[in-house]
C-alpha positions in Angstrom: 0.0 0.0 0.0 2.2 2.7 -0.9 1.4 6.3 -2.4 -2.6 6.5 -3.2 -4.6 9.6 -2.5 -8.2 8.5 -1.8 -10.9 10.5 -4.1 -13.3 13.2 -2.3 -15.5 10.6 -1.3 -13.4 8.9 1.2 -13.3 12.5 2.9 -17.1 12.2 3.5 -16.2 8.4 4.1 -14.4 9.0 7.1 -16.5 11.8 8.3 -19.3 9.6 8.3 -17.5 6.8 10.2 -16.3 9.2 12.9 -19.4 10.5 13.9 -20.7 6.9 14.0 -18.5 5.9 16.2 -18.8 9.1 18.4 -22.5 8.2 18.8 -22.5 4.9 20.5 -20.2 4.2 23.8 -18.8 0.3 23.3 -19.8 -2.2 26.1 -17.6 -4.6 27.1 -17.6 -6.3 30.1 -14.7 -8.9 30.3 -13.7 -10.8 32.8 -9.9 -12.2 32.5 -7.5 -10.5 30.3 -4.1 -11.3 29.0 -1.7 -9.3 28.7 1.3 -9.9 26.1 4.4 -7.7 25.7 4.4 -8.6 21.9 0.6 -7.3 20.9 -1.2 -4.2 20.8 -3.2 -2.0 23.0 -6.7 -2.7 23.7 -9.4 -1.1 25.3 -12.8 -1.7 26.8 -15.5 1.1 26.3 -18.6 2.3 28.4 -22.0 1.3 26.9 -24.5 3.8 25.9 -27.4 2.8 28.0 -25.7 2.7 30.9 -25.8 6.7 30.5 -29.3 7.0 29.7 -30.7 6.2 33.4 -33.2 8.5 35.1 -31.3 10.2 37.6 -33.3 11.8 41.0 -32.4 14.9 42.0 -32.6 14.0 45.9 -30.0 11.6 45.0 -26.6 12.6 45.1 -24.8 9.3 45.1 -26.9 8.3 41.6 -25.8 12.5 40.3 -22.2 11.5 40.9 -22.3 8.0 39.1 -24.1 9.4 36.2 -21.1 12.2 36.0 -18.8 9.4 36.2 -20.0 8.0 33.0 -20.6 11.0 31.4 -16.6 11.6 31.6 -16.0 7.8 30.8 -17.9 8.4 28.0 -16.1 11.4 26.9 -12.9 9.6 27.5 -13.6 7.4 25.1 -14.7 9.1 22.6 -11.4 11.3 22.9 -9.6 8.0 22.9 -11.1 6.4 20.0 -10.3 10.0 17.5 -6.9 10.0 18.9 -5.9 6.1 17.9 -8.1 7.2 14.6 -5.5 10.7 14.4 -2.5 8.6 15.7 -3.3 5.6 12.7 -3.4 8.2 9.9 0.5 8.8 10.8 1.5 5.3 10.5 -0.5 5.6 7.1 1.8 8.1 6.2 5.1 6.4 7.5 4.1 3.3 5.5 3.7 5.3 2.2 7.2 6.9 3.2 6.6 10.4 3.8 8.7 10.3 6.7 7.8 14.5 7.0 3.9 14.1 7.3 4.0 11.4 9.6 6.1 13.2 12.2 3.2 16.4 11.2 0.4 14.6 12.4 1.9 12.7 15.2 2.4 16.6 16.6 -1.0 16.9 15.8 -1.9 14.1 17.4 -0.3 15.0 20.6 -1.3 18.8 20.7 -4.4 17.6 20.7 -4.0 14.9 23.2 -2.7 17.4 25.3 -5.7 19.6 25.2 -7.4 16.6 25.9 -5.6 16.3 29.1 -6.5 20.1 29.6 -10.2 19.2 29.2 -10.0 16.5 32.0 -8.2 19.4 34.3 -10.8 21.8 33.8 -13.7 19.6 33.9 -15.9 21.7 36.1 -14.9 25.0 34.8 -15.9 24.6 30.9 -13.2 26.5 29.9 -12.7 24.0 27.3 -15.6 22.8 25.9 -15.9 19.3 24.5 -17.6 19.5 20.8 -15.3 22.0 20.2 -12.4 19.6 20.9 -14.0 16.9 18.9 -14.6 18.9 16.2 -10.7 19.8 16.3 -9.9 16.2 16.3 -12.5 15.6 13.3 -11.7 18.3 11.7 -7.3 16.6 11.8 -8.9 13.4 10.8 -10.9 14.7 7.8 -7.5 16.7 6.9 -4.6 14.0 7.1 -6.9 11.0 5.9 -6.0 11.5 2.1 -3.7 9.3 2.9 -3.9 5.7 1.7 -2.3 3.0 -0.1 -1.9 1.6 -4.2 -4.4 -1.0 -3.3 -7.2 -1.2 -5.2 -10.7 -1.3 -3.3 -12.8 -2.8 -6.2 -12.4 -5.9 -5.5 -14.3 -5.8 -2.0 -16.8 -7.9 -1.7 -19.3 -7.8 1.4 -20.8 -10.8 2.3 -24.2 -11.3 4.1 -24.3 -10.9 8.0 -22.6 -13.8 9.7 -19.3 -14.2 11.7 -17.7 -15.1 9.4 -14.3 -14.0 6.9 -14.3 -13.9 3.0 -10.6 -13.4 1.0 -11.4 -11.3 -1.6 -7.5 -11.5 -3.6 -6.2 -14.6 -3.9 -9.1 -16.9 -2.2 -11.8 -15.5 -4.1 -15.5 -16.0 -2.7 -13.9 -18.5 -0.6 -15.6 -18.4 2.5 -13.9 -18.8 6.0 -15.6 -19.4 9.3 -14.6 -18.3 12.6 -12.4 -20.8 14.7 -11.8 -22.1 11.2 -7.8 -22.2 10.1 -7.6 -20.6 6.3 -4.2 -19.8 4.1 -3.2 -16.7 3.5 -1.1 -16.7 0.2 2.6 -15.5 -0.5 3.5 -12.5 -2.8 1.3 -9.6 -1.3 -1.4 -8.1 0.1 -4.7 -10.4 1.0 -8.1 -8.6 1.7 -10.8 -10.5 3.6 -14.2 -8.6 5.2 -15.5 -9.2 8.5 -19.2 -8.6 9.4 -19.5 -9.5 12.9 -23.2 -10.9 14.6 -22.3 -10.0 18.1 -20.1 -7.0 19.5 -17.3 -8.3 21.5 -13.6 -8.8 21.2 -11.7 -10.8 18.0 -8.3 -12.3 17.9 -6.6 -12.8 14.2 -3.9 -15.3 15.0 -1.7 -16.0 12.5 2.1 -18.3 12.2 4.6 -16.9 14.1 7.4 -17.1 12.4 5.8 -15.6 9.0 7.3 -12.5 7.0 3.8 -10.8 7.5 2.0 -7.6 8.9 -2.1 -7.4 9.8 -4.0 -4.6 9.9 -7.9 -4.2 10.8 -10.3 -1.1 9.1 -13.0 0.5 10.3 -14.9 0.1 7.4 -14.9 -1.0 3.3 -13.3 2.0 2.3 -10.0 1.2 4.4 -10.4 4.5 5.7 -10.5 3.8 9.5 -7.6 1.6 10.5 -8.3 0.5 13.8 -5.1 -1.4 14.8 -2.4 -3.1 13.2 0.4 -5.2 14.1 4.5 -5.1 13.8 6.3 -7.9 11.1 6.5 -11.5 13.3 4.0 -10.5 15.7 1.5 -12.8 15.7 -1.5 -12.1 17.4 -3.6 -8.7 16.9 -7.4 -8.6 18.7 -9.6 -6.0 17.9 -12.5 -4.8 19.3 -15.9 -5.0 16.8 -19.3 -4.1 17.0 -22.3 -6.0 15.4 -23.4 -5.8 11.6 -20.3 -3.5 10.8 -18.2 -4.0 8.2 -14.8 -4.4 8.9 -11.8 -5.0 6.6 -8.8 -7.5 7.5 -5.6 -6.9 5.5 -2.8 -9.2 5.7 0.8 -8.4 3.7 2.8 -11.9 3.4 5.9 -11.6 2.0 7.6 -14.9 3.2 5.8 -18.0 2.7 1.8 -19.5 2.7 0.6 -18.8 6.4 -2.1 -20.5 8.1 -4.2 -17.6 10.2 -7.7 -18.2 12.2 -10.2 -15.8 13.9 -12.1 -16.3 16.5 -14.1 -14.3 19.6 -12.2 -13.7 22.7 -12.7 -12.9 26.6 -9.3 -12.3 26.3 -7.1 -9.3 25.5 -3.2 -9.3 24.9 -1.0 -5.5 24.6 2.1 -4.5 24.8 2.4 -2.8 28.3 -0.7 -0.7 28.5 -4.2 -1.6 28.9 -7.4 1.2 29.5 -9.8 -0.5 31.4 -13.5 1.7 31.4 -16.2 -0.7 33.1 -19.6 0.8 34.1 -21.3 -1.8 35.6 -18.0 -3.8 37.4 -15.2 -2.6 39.3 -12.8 -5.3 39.4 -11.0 -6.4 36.8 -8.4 -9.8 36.3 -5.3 -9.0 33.7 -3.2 -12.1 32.4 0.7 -11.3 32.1 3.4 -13.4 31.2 7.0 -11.7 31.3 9.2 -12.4 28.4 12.5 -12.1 30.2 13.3 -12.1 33.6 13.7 -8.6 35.9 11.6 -6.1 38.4 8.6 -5.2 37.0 6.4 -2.2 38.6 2.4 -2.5 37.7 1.0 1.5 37.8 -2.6 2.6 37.2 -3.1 6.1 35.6 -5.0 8.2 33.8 -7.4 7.0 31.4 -5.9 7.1 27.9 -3.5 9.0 29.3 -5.3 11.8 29.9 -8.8 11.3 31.3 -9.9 10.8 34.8 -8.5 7.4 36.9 -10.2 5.4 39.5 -8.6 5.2 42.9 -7.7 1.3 42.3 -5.7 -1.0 44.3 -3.1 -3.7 42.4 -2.9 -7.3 43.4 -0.7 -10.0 41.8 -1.2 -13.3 41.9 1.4 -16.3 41.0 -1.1 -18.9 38.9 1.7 -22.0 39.6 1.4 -20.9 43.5 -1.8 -21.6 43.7 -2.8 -17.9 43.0 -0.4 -17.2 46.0 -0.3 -13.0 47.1 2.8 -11.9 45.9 2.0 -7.9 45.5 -0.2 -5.2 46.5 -0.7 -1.8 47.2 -1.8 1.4 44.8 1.4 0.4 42.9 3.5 -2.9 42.8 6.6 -4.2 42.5 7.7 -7.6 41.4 10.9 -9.6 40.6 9.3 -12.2 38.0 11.1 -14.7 36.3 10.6 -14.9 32.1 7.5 -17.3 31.6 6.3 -17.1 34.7 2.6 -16.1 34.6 0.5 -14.1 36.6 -2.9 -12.6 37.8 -3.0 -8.8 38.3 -6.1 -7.6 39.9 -7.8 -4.1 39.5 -9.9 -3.1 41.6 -11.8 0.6 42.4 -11.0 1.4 45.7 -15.0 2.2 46.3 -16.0 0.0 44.0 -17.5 2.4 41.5 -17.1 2.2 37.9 -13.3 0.5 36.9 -12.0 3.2 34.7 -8.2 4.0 34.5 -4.8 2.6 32.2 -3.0 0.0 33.4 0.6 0.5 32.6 3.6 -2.5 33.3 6.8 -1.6 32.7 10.4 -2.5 33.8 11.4 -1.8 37.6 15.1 -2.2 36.5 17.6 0.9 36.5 14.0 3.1 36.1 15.1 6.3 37.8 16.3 9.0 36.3 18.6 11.3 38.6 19.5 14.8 37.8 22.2 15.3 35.4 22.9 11.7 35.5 23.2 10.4 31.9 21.3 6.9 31.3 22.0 4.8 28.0 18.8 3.2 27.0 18.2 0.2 24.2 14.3 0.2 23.6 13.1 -2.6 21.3 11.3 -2.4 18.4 7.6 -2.3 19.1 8.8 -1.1 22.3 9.8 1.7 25.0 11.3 2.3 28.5 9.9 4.4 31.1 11.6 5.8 33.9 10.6 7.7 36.8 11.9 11.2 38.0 11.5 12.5 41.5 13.3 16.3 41.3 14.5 17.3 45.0 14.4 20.8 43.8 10.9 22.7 42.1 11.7 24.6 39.0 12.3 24.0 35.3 13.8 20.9 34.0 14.7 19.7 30.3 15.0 16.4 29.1 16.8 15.6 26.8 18.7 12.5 24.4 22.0 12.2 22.8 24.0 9.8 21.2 24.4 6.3 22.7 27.4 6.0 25.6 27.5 9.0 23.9 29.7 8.3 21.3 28.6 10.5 17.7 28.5 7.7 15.4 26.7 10.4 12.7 23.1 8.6 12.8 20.9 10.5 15.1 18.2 8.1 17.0 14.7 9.2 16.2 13.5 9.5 19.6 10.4 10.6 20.9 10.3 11.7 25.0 6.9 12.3 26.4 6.9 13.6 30.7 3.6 12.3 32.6 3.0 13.3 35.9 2.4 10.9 38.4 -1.4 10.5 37.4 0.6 9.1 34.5 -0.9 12.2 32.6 0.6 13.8 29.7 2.3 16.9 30.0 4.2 17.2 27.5 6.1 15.7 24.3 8.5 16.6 22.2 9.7 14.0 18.7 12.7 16.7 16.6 14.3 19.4 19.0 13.9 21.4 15.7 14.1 20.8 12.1 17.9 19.9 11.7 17.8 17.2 14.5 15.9 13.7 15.4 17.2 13.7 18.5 14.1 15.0 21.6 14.6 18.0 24.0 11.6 19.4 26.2 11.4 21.5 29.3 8.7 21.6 31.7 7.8 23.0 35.1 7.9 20.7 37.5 7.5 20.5 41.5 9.7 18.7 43.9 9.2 15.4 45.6 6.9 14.4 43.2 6.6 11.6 41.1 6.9 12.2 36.8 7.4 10.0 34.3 9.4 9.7 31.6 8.9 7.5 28.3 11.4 7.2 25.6 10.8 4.8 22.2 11.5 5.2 18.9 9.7 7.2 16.0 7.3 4.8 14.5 8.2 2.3 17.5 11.6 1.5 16.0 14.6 0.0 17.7 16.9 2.7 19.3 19.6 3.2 21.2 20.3 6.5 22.8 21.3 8.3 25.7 18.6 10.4 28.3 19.7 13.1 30.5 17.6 15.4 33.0 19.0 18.7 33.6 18.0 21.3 36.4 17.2 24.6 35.1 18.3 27.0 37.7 14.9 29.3 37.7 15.3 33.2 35.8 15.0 35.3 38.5 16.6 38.7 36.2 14.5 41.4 35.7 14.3 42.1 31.8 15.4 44.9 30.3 12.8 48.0 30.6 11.0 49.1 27.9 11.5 52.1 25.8 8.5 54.3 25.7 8.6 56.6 22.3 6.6 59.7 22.3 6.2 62.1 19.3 4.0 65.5 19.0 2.7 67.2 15.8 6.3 67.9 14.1 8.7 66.6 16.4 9.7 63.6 19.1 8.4 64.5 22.3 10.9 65.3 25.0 10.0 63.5 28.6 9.1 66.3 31.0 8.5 68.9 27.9 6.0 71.3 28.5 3.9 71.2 24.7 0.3 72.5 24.0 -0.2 69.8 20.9 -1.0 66.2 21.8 1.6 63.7 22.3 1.4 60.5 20.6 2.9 57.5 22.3 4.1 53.7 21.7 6.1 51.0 23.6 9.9 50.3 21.6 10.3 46.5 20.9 11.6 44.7 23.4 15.4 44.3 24.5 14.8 40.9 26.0 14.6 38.2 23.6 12.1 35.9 25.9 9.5 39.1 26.5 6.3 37.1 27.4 4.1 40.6 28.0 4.2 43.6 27.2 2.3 46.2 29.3 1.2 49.8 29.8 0.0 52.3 32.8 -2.0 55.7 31.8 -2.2 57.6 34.6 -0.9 56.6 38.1 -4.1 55.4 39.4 -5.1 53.4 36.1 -4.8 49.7 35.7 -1.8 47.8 33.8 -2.8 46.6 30.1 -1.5 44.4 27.7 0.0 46.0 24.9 2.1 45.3 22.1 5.1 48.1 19.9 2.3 48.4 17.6 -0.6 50.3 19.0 -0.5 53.8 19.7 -2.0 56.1 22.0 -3.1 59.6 21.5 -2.3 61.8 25.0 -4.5 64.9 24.9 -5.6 65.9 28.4 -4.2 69.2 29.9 -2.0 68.9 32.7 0.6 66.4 33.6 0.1 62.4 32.6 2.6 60.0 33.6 2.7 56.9 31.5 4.6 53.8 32.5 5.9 50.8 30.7 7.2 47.6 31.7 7.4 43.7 30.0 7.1 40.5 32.3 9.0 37.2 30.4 8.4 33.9 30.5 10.1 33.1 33.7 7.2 35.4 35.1 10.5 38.2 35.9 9.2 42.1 35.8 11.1 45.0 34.6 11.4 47.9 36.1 8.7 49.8 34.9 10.1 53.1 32.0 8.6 56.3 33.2 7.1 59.0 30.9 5.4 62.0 31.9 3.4 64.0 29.6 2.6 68.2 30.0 0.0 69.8 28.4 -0.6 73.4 28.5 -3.4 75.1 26.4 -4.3 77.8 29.2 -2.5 81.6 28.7 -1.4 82.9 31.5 -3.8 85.4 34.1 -3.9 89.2 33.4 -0.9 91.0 34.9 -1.3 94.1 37.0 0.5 97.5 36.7 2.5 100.1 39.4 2.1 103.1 38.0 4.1 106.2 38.8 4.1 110.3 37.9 7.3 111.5 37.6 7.9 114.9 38.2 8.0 115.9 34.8 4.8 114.4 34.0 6.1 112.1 32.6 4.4 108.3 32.9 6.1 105.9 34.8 5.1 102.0 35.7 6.3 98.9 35.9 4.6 95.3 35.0 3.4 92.3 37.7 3.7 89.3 35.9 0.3 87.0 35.5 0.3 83.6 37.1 0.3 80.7 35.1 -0.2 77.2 36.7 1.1 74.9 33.9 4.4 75.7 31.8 4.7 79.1 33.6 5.6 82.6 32.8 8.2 83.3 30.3 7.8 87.0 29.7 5.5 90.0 30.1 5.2 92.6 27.5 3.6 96.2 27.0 1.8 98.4 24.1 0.8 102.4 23.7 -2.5 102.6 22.5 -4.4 99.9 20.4 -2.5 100.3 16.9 0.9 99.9 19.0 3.7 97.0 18.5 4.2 95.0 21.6 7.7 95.4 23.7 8.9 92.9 25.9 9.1 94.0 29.0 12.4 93.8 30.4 11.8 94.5 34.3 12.5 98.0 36.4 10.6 101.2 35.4 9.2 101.9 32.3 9.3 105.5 31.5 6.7 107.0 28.6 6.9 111.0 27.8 3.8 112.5 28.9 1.9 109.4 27.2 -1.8 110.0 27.5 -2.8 106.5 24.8 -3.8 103.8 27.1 -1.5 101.3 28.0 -1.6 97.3 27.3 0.3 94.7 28.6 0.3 91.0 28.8 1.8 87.9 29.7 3.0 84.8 27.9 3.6 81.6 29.3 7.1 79.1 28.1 5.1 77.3 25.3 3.8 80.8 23.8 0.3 80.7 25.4 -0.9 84.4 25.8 -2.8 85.7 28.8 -5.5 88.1 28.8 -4.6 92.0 29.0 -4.8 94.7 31.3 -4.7 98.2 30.5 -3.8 101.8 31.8 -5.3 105.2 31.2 -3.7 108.3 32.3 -6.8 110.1 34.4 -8.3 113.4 32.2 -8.4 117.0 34.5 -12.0 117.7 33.2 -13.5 121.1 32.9 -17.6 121.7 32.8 -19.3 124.3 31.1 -23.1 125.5 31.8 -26.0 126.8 29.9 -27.4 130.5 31.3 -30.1 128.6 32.5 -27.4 126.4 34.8 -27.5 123.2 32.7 -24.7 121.4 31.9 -23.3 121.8 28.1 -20.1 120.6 27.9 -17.2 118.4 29.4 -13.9 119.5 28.2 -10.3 118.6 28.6 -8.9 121.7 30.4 -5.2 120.8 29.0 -6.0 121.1 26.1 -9.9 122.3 25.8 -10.8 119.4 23.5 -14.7 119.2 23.8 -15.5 114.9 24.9 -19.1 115.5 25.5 -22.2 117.7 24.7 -25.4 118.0 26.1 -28.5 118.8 23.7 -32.0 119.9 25.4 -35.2 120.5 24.0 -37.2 124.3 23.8 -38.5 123.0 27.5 -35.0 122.3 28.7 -35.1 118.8 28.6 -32.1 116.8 27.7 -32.4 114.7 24.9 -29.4 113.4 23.5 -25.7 113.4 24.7 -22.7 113.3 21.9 -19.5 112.0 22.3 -16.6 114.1 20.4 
C-alpha cells in the first residue's frame, strides 16, 4: 500500500465513520484478560445505556455515578479519534513520507494534550468538549488523504454472519470463525469481516511468518483501527455487530495459516485502558518475556482522562494464585515465563476506569544530570521515573548512545507524565535539523513524573537520556523604551507642549518578553499592549505613562517612566505700578500673570491699540507724557498668551453750563478738546448726549 490519494468521497467516508463511532459508547464487560508484551493495545469502552438512566435529583450518590459515565464516555470518545489521528500517521510512515507522519503525530499529541487540559478543567468549561472533537475531526478529515496503491474494487461484502471472506487470492472462498484458512505468498490479501455479536476478536496468524495485519473500520480502508509489527502474531480488535470491517494481511515470506475467532481475552504490549460501568474489578493475564523487576501502575485513562482510585494485586497462577504484591502500585521480581494474575480493583468499588501500565522496575530512575543509556526494542519503550528534590524547570533531553557520535541520530520521541501518569508534555525533533528529543517543563519537587522514551514509528533505538536542572530566571528584563512624538517633532519626557503627544512602547530588549504592558495615569490599571498600538495623549495637565514587559520566567522589569505636559491655558492678566514723575512724565512697571502649567516666560507692554508690543524687560518703564492707554500681557514658556490689562492716564475735566445752569459741555482743560455735549429740547429737557 504505498502512495494513493483516496478520491473526495473517502473525505465524507471518514467523516461519516467518525461520527458513528462518536455516537454509541462500546460495552464490554470482560472478565480475565491477558496481557502480552508482543501485541497491541486494547481497550474496553462504556455502553451507551448505561448513560441513559433517570437520575433523581434528591439523590446525590446516583448524580455522581451518572457524571462518572458522562466523563468515561467522553474519555472514550477522545480516545477512539486519537488512535483514529494517531493511525493516519503510521499511514503516512508506511507510504514513506517520513515529513507528514512526524506532522500529524504533533497533531496528534497537541491535541491529546488539550485533551488532558479538558479532563483538568472539567468543572470550569473552559474547554468545551464539541469544540475539541470537532478539532480532532476536523485533523482526521484533513490527514486522511492518505492511503495505499491498493485497489478497493475488488471488496466484496458478504451477508451478515461471523464469518471471513478473501477477496485477492481466495476469491469468494468463504472462511468461518475458529476455522484455520491460508493466506497466500507474494502480497497483500483482503478479507471482510461482518460480525453478529459485539465483542472482542483475535486474528492469529504463524509466528514465524514475514507478514504484517492490519484491521479497518470500514470497506473504504479508511479507519484503520489497529495493526500489528512484522513476526508479531497475534492482533485482537475490538468490533461491533453488523459493521463491516476490513482484514488486511501483507505476506511476504511463505503461505501462512491464520484463524479468527471471539475472545474474553485481551493481549497488549504494556498498556491496557480499562473503562467498566457496571464492574469494578478487573483480572489482567501477564506473562513476562524475560526475567527482571517489574512495577504494575494505574493512571490516567488514555493517558489523559480521569482514573479510579484502584488497588493492584498479583497473583502467581503456579502458586496456587499465592499474594505476591499489593498496594496502589506494585513491585515484582518475576522470572521470564512465569505467569501471573493482576487484579484491578476501584477502591469504592464504583465504575473501573483507568490505564493499566507494566513496565520495567530495573535501572527506572532518572537522577539529575545523570546520563542513562537506554536500548528500547522495536515495538517497544522504557519508562523511567523522576523524582526532582528541587521545584523549578527541567529539560529532558537524548543524545548519542554512551555518547559516542556515530553520525546517525536516533529518532527519539520523550513524552513527561505526571504521576497521574498524565501527559504533559512531548517533544519527537528538538527542531528541524535534529531527530534527537529535547523538552522542558515546570515541575514541582518530591513528586513523582514519568518519563517515556521509544523510537519514531516504535523502531529500535539506542540513545542516551539526560535530565537537567534549570536553575529558575529570576533577572528582571530589560525596561522598555517608551517613544513619544508631538505634531512635528519627538516629544521630550518632561517637555511642557500645547499639541497632543502620541505614544508607543519600543520593541523589546529581552529576547524571551512574554508581555508587554502599559499604565496611563498613576491610578489606572496595567494593560497588555504590544510596539504596535499607539496612543493619542490629549488631556491638559501632567500624565505619567509607565511601561514595563514580564517574560516567560514570570521576571518584571522595572517599569520606564514618561510624563506627559499639556498646557493650552495663557497665562492670568498682569497688573500695573504706576508712577508720575515729576515731569509728568508716565512711569510704571509690570506684575507678571500667574500661570499654573508651563509658567511665565515673559510680560510685555503696548501704547494705545494700533501699537507693537515690547517685551518688557523689568525695572521702570518711562513714557513721555503718554496719555494712549497702555496694554500689557503675559505669555507663558510654550507661547500661550494671557489676557490684558490696560492703563489710562486720568483726564483734568473742565464743565461748562447753559445761562439757565444746565450742563453743556465736558472739556479737557489741558487742552480744551470738547469729549461731550449735552443737547435739550425748547422745555430744557435733555435729549441726547454726543460723544466728540
Amino acid at each position: 500500500m504505498k502512495g494513493k490519494s483516496l478520491p473526495i468521497i473517502l473525505f465524507l467516508a471518514i467523516c461519516a465513520w467518525i461520527m458513528q463511532s462518536a455516537l454509541f459508547q462500546q460495552d464490554i464487560a470482560f472478565g480475565r484478560s491477558e496481557i502480552s508484551e508482543s501485541s497491541e493495545v486494547a481497550n474496553s469502552t462504556v455502553s451507551e445505556s448505561s448513560l441513559g438512566v433517570e437520575q433523581s435529583e434528591e439523590d446525590k450518590t446516583e448524580n455522581v455515578t451518572n457524571a462518572t459515565y458522562n466523563q468515561m464516555g467522553n474519555d472514550q470518545e477522545l480516545l477512539q479519534l486519537g488512535n483514529k489521528l494517531k493511525s493516519l500517521s503510521t499511514i503516512a510512515y508506511q507510504e514513506n513520507n517520513y515529513e507528514l507522519a512526524k506532522e500529524i503525530m504533533d497533531e496528534y499529541y497537541s491535541l491529546l494534550l488539550k485533551s488532558a487540559q479538558f479532563d483538568n478543567d472539567n468543572n470550569s468549561n473552559s474547554i468545551d468538549f464539541t469544540e475539541l472533537t470537532n478539532e480532532y475531526l476536523s485533523e482526521i478529515q484533513n490527514y486522511s488523504r492518505l492511503d495505499s496503491n491498493s485497489s478497493y474494487s475488488d471488496y466484496t461484502e458478504i451477508a451478515r454472519s461471523s464469518s471471513i471472506i478473501a477477496t485477492s487470492t481466495f476469491e469468494n472462498q468463504e472462511v468461518l470463525l475458529d476455522k484455520p484458512f491460508d493466506v497466500a505468498v507474494g502480497g497483500s490479501n483482503y478479507y471482510t469481516f461482518i460480525p453478529l455479536e459485539s465483542g472482542n476478536y483475535q486474528l492469529k496468524t504463524d509466528n514465524d511468518a514475514d507478514e504484517s495485519v492490519a484491521i479497518y473500520a470500514d470497506n473504504l480502508m479508511t479507519g484503520r483501527l489497529i495493526s500489528n509489527d512484522y513476526y508479531d502474531s497475534i492482533i485482537q480488535f475490538y468490533s461491533l455487530s453488523g459493521n463491516t470491517y476490513i482484514i488486511e494481511i501483507d505476506n511476504w515470506d511463505e503461505i501462512n495459516r491464520a484463524i479468527l475467532n471471539k475472545t474474553d481475552t485481551l493481549q497488549i504490549k504494556n498498556i491496557v485502558d480499562i473503562s467498566l460501568t457496571d464492574d469494578s474489578y478487573q483480572e489482567l493475564d501477564y506473562i513476562p518475556k524475560q526475567s527482571g523487576e517489574y512495577k504494575v501502575i494505574t493512571g490516567a485513562y488514555g493517558g489523559f482522562g480521569y482514573t479510579s482510585p484502584t488497588d493492584v494485586s498479583i497473583y502467581d497462577v503456579k502458586d496456587k494464585y499465592k499474594l505476591i504484591a499489593n498496594g496502589s502500585s506494585a513491585t515484582i521480581r518475576l522470572l521470564a515465563g512465569q505467569e501471573v494474575i493482576i487484579a484491578i480493583e476501584d477502591e469504592d468499588g464504583a465504575p473501573l476506569h483507568t490505564r493499566v501500565h507494566i513496565t520495567s522496575a530495573n535501572n527506572s530512575d532518572l537522577l539529575e544530570e545523570v546520563p542513562v543509556d537506554l536500548s528500547v526494542e522495536s515495538g517497544g519503550y522504557i519508562t523511567l521515573e523522576l523524582n526532582p528534590l528541587t521545584t523549578g524547570n527541567y529539560t529532558l533531553f537524548t543524545d548519542y548512545f554512551e555518547g559516542q557520535n556515530t553520525g546517525f541520530e536516533p529518532d527519539t520521541v520523550i513524552t513527561l507524565y505526571d504521576e497521574q501518569y498524565k501527559l504533559l508534555s512531548y517533544n519527537d525533533d528538538k527542531d528541524r535539523n535534529s531527530l534527537l528529543s529535547s523538552l522542558s517543563n515546570e515541575i514541582k519537587s518530591r513528586t513523582t513524573y514519568y518519563v517515556r522514551v521509544e523510537g519514531f514509528m516504535e523502531r529500535q533505538i539506542k540513545t542516551r537520556l539526560t535530565a537537567v536542572y534549570t536553575p529558575p530566571d529570576v533577572t528582571p528584563p530589560t525596561s522598555p523604551v517608551i517613544y513619544a512624538s508631538g505634531k512635528t517633532t519627538n516629544y521630550t519626557n518632561g517637555q511642557w507642549t500645547n499639541d497632543k503627544v502620541t505614544i508607543h512602547i519600543g520593541d523589546p530588549a529581552s529576547p524571551d518578553t512574554n508581555i508587554i504592558q502599559i499604565k496611563i495615569g498613576e491610578t489606572s490599571n496595567w494593560v497588555d499592549t504590544d510596539p504596535y498600538t499607539y496612543y493619542d495623549i490629549n488631556t491638559e495637565g501632567i500624565t505619567k505613562i509607565y511601561a514595563r514587559v514580564i517574560d516567560t520566567s514570570g521576571n518584571m522589569s522595572n517599569p520606564a517612566e514618561l510624563e506627559v505636559k499639556i498646557d493650552r491655558t495663557g497665562p492670568s492678566s498682569p497688573s500695573f505700578s504706576v508712577y508720575k514723575s515729576i515731569n509728568g512724565n508716565i512711569q510704571f512697571s509690570i506684575n507678571n500673570g500667574v500661570d499654573l502649567g508651563s509658567g511665565i516666560f515673559k510680560s510685555q507692554y503696548k501704547v494705545g491699540e494700533s501699537g507693537e508690543w515690547t517685551d518688557y524687560l523689568g525695572g521702570i518703564v518711562d513714557l513721555v507724557d503718554e496719555k494712549q492707554k497702555i496694554y500689557i500681557r503675559s505669555v507663558d514658556n510654550i507661547g500661550n498668551i494671557g489676557s490684558e490689562n490696560y492703563y489710562k492716564e486720568p483726564i483734568n475735566l473742565e464743565y461748562s453750563y447753559t445761562p439757565d445752569n444746565k450742563l453743556q459741555y465736558i472739556s479737557n482743560s489741558e487742552t480744551g478738546e470738547v469729549i461731550y455735549e449735552f443737547i435739550y429740547d425748547n422745555n430744557g429737557n435733555l435729549v441726547r448726549i454726543i460723544k466728540e
